[in-house]
C-alpha positions as CSV (number, residue, x, y, z in Angstrom):
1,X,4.9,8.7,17.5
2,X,3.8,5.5,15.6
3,X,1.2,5.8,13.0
4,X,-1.4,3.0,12.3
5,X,-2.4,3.5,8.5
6,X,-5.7,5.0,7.7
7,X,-7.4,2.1,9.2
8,X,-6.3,1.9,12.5
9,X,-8.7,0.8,15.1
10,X,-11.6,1.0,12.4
11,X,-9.9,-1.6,10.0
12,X,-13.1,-4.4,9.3
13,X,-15.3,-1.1,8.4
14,X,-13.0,0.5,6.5
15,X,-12.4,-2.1,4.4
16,X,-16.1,-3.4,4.0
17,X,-16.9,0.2,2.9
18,X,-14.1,-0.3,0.2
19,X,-15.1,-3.5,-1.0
20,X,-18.8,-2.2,-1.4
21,X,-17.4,1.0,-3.2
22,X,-15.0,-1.0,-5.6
23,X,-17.8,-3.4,-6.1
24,X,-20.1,-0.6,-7.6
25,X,-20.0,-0.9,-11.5
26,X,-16.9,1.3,-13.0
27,X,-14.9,1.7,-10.2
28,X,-12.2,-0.3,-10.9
29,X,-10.9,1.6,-13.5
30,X,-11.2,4.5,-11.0
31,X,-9.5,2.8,-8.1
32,X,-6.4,2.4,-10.6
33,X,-6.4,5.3,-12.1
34,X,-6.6,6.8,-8.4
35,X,-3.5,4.3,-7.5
36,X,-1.7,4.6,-10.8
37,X,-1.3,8.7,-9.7
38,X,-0.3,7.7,-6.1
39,X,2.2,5.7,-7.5
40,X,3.4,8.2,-9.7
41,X,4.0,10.4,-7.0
42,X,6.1,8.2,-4.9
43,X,8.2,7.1,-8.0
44,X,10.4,10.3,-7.4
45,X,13.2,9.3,-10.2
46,X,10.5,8.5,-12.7
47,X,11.9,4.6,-13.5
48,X,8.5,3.1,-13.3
49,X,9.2,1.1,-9.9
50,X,9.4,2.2,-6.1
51,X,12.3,1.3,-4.5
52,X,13.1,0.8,-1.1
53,X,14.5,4.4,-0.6
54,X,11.9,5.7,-2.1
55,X,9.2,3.8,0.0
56,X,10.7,4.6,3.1
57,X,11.3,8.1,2.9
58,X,7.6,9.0,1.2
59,X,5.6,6.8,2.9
60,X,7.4,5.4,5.9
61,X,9.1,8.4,7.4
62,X,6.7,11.0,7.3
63,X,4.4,8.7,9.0
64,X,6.9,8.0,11.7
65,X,6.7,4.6,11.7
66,X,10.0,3.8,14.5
67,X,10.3,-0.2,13.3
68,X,12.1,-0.2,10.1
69,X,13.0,-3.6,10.3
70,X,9.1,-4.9,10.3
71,X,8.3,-1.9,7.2
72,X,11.3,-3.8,5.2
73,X,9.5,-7.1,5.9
74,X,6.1,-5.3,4.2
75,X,8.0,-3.7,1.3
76,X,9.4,-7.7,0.6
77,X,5.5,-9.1,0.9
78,X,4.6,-6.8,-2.0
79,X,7.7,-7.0,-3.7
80,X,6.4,-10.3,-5.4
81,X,8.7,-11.0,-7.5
82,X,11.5,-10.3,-5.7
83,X,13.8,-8.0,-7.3
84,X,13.8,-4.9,-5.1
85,X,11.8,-2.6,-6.5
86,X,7.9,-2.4,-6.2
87,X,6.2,-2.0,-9.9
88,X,2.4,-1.0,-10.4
89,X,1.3,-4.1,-10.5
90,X,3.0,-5.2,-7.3
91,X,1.3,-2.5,-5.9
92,X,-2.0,-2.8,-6.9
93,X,-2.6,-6.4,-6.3
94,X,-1.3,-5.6,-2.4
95,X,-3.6,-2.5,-2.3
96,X,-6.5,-5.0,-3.8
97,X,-5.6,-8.1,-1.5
98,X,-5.4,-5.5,1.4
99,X,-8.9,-4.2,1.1
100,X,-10.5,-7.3,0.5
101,X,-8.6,-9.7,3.4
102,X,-9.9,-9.4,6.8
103,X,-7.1,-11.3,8.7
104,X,-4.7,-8.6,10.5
105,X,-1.4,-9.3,9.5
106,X,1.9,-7.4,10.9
107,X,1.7,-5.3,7.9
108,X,-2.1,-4.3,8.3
109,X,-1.1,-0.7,10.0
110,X,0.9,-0.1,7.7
């Protein structure tokens, strides 16, 4: 079974209702706050980065996404600077750029 993200086939509305919502006055400190926990949770060692291993088997697996090779290629676009890991920042600009592009990429279901 391949999983599509939250968005799926409802993609364009989901993210207009999140840009309307993030646009609302004080909700960007909620939205990271909201992230910053999320991230927490997947950092299972506690270093302050996600790695790889850590992506795959918290968000990836359970999901049962069956193309590794393409979730590598996603984990590599948000890895900006390129070291390996993902740190919060990497993270929240992708979750920002995410909700506010509109052109489906490969990484879009996700």
């Amino acid at each position: 079974m391949v999983s599509y993200g939250i968005l799926a086939k409802n993609r364009e509305r989901f993210i207009n209702h999140g840009v309307r919502i993030a646009g609302l006055p004080g909700m960007k400190p909620v939205f990271r706050f909201v992230l910053k926990r999320w991230f927490k949770a997947l950092d299972v060692d506690g270093d302050g980065v996600i790695s790889w291993q850590e992506w795959y088997f918290m968000v990836l697996k359970p999901d049962g996404i069956e193309d590794e090779e393409e979730a590598k290629a996603c984990f590599n676009i948000v890895d900006a600077n390129k070291n390996g890991v993902l740190s919060f920042d990497e993270v929240a600009n992708a979750t920002i750029e995410y909700f506010t592009e509109t052109e489906v990429t490969k990484c879009a279901y996700l």
